[in-house]
VMD Tcl script that draws the C-alpha trace (Angstrom):
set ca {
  {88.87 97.10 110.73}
  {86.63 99.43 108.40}
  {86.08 102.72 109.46}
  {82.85 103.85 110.67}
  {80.84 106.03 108.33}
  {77.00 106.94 108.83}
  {75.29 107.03 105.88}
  {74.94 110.00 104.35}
  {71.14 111.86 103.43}
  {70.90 113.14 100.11}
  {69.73 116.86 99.25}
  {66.65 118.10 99.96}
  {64.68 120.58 97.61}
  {62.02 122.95 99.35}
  {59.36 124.39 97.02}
  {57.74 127.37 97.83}
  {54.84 128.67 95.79}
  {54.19 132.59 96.15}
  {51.03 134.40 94.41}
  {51.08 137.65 92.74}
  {49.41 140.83 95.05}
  {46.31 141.30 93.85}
  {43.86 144.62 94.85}
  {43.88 147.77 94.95}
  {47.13 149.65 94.26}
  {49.06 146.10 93.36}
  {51.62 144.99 96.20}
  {49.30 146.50 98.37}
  {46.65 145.04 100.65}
  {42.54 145.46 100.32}
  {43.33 148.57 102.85}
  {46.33 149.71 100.57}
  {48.84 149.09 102.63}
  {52.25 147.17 102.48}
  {51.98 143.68 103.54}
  {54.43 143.06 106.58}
  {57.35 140.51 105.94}
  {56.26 136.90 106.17}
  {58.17 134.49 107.57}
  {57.57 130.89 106.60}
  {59.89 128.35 108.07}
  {60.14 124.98 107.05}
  {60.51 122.11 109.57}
  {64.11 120.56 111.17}
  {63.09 117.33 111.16}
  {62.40 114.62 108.91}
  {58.98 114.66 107.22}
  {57.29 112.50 104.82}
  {57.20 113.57 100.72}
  {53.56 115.40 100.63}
  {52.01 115.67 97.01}
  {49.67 118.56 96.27}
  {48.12 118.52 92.35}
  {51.10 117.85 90.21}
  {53.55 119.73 93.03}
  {55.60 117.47 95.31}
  {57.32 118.76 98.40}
  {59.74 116.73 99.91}
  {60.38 117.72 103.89}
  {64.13 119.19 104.54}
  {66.51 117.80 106.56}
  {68.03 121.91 107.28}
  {65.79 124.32 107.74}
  {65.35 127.26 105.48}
  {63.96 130.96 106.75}
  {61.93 132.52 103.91}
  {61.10 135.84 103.65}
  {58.77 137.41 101.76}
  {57.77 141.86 101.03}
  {56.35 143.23 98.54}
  {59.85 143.27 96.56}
  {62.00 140.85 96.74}
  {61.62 137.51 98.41}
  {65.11 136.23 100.33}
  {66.37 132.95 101.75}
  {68.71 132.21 104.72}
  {69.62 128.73 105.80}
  {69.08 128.24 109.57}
  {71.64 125.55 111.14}
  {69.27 122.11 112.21}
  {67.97 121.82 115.16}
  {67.78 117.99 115.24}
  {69.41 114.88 112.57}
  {67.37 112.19 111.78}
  {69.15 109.35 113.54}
  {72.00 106.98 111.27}
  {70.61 103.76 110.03}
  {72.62 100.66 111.61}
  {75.55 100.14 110.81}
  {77.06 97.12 109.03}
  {80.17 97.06 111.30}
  {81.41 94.85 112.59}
  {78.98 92.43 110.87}
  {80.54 92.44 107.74}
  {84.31 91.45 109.98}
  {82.59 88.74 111.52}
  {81.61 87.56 108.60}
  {85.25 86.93 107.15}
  {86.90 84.76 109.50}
  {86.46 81.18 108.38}
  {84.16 78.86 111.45}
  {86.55 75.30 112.32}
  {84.42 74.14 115.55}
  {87.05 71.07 115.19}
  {90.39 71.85 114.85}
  {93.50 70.23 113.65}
  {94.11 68.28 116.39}
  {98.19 67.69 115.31}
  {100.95 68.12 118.04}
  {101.62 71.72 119.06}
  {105.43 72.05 118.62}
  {106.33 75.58 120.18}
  {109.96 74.83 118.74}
  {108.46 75.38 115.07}
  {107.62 78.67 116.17}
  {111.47 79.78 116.83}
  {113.43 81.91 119.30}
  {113.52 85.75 119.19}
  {114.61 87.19 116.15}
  {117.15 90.24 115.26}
  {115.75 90.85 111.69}
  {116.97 94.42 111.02}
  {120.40 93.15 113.09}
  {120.78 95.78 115.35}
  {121.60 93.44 118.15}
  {118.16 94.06 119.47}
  {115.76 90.96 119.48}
  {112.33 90.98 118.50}
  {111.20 91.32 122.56}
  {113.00 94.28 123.22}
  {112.17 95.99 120.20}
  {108.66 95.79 121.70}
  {110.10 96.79 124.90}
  {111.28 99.74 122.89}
  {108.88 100.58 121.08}
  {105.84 100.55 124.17}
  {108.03 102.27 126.71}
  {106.29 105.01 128.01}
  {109.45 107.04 129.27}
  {113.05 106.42 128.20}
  {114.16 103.11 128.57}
  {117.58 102.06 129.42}
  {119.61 99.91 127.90}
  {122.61 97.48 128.20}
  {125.96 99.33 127.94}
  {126.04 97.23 124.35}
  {122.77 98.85 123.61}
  {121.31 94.96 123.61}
  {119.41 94.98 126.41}
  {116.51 96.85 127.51}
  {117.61 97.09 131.60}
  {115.05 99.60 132.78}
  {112.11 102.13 131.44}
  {108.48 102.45 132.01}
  {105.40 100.71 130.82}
  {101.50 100.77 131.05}
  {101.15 96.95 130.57}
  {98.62 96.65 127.95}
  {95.98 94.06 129.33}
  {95.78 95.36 133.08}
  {96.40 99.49 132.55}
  {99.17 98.78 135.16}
  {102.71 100.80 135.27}
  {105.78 98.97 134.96}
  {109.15 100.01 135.90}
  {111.07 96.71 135.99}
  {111.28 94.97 132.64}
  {111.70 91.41 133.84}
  {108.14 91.64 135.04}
  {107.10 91.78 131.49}
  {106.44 89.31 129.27}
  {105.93 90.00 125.19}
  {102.97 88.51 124.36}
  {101.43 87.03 121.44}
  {97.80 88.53 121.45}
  {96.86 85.88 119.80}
  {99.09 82.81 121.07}
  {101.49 80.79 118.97}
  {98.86 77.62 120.57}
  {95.43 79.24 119.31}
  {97.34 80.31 115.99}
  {98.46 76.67 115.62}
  {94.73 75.02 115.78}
  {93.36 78.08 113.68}
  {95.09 76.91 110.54}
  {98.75 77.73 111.85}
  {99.43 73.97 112.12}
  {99.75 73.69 108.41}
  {102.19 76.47 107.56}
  {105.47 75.94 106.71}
  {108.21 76.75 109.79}
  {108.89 80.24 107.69}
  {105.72 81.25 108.50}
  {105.55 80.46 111.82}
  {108.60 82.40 112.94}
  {107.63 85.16 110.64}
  {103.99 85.49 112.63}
  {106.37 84.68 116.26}
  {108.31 87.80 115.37}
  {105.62 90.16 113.74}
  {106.22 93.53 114.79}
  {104.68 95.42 111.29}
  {101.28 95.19 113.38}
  {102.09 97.46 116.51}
  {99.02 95.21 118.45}
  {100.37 91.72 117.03}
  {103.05 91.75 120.00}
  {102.42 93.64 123.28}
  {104.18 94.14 126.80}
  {102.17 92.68 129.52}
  {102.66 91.42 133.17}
  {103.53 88.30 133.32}
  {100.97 87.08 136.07}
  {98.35 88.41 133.20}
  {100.18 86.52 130.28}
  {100.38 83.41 132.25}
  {96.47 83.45 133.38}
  {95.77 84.20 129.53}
  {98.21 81.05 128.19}
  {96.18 80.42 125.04}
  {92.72 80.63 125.72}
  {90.54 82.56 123.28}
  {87.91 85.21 123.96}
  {85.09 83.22 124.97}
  {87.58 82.02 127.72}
  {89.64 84.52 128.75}
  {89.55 88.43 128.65}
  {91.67 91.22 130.35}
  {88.80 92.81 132.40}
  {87.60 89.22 133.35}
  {91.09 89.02 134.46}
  {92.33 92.50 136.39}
  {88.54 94.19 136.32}
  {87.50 97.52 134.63}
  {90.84 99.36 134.51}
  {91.97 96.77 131.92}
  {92.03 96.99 128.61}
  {88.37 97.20 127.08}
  {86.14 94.38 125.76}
  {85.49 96.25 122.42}
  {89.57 97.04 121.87}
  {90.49 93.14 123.47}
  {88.21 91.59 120.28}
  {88.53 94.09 117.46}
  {92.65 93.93 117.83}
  {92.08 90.15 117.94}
  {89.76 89.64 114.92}
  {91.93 92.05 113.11}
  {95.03 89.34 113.38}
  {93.05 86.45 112.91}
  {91.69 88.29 109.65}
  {95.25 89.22 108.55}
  {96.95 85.73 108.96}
  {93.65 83.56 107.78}
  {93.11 82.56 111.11}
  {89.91 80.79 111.64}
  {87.42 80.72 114.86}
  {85.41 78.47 116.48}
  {81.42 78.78 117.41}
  {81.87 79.94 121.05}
  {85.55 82.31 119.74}
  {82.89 84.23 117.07}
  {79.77 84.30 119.73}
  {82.27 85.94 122.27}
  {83.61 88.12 119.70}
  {80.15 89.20 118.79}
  {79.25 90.22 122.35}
  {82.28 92.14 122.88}
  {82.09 94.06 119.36}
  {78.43 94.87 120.48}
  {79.67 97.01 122.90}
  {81.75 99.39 120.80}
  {80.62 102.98 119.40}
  {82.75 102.24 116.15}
  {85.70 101.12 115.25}
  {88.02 101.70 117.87}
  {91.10 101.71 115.94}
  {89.82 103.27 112.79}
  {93.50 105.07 112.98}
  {95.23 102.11 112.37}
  {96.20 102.02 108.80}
  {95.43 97.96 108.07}
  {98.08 95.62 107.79}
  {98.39 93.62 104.39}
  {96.89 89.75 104.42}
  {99.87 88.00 104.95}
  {101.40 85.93 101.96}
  {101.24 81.99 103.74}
  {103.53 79.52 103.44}
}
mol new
graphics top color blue
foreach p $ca { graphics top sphere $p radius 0.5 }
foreach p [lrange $ca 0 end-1] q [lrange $ca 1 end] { graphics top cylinder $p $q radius 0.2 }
display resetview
């Protein structure tokens, strides 16, 4: 998703007006003597533009130390003490605002066959699930004396923060299921497509290890139905990361949402401080078929 940026102040221009000594043995006072070093510091927080005769002074944002002899006058910037805080932010409103709203879906026959099997697309003998399994371990994972087989390793399942040791207690998950893709516009691709977005592993999030107790309880509810910490509680994985990684796919395979999906997603993006994976370099919208 886009990057959070605050918005940025522009410069600020302090004008300081000094008069000439006047009196008795110039750059001396009425007494004759030196004038002590004035100090005039300018505020460190926001103020509003003043106008004074044909002089306008607009307040800094940094504060600037001014001093002032009878010689030479010198400036030092002084670090600021306070920032005026960032306006809102258009994240994630402007995401929200991409996916197309279907409250009535294609209604057409689900046919997980369409979808195909487990792939081996760079033929290494390794399929599509245990190149995840590969990929997510969290410790080196064993494999098959063919090297085919993922046999043993450690995970933290992604949805319930859980460690894994045994791999047949994992299943690879869609994050967003074949059945949710299929009534958000997936029903009208062509079966290239649909095995291309089974087997997607170019998006690290698209395809995830996850208990299976988890991945059945999920099946292919959306977000306004089902969620990981609704599920397992607060060690799971976060309401803000759960609907930004799912927008984010929707968005990249023009996906669309329903009313309730896009009200849900709203209340979970609410509770993020910025994008949560603004390391993530963005996938490509996916050519459709």
């Amino acid at each position: 998703m886009v990057p959070y940026f605050p918005r940025q102040t522009g410069a600020v221009v302090l004008l300081v007006v000094l008069g000439s000594a006047c009196g008795t043995g110039g750059g001396t006072n009425d007494a004759g003597a030196t004038p002590p070093s004035a100090t005039i510091r300018a505020p460190s927080t926001l103020a509003p533009t003043t106008t004074v005769g044909s002089t306008t002074t607009v307040a800094p944002l940094t504060a600037v130390s001014v001093s002032v002899s009878n010689t030479f006058v010198t400036t030092t910037e002084v670090a600021p003490s306070t920032y005026p805080p960032a306006e809102a932010t258009v994240w994630p409103d402007s995401i929200l605002a991409i996916p197309e709203v279907v409250d009535d879906p294609q209604v057409e026959v689900y046919d997980r066959g369409e979808w195909g099997r487990w792939s081996d697309d760079d033929g290494d003998c390794l399929n599509t699930r245990h190149e995840v399994l590969m990929s997510e371990a969290t410790a080196s994972p064993f494999l098959r004396d063919d090297g085919c087989l993922v046999t043993g390793g450690r995970w933290l399942a992604a949805f319930t923060g859980s460690i894994v040791e045994n791999p047949r207690t994992l299943d690879v998950d869609h994050f967003v299921p074949l059945a949710n893709a299929h009534r958000s516009g997936g029903w009208a691709w062509d079966r290239d497509t649909k095995r291309r977005y089974s087997n997607d592993v170019s998006d690290p999030r698209h395809l995830i290890a996850v208990t299976a107790s988890a991945n059945r309880s999920k099946g292919d509810r959306g977000p306004e139905d089902w969620t990981p910490r609704g599920y397992a509680g607060p060690e799971a994985m976060s309401d803000c990361v759960y609907a930004d990684t799912w927008i984010d796919i929707k968005v990249r395979w023009s996906l669309t949402v329903t009313s309730a999906e896009l009200d849900a997603l709203t209340r979970m993006l609410a509770t993020c401080d910025g994008d949560p994976d603004a390391q993530v370099v963005p996938g490509a919208t996916i050519s459709l078929g």
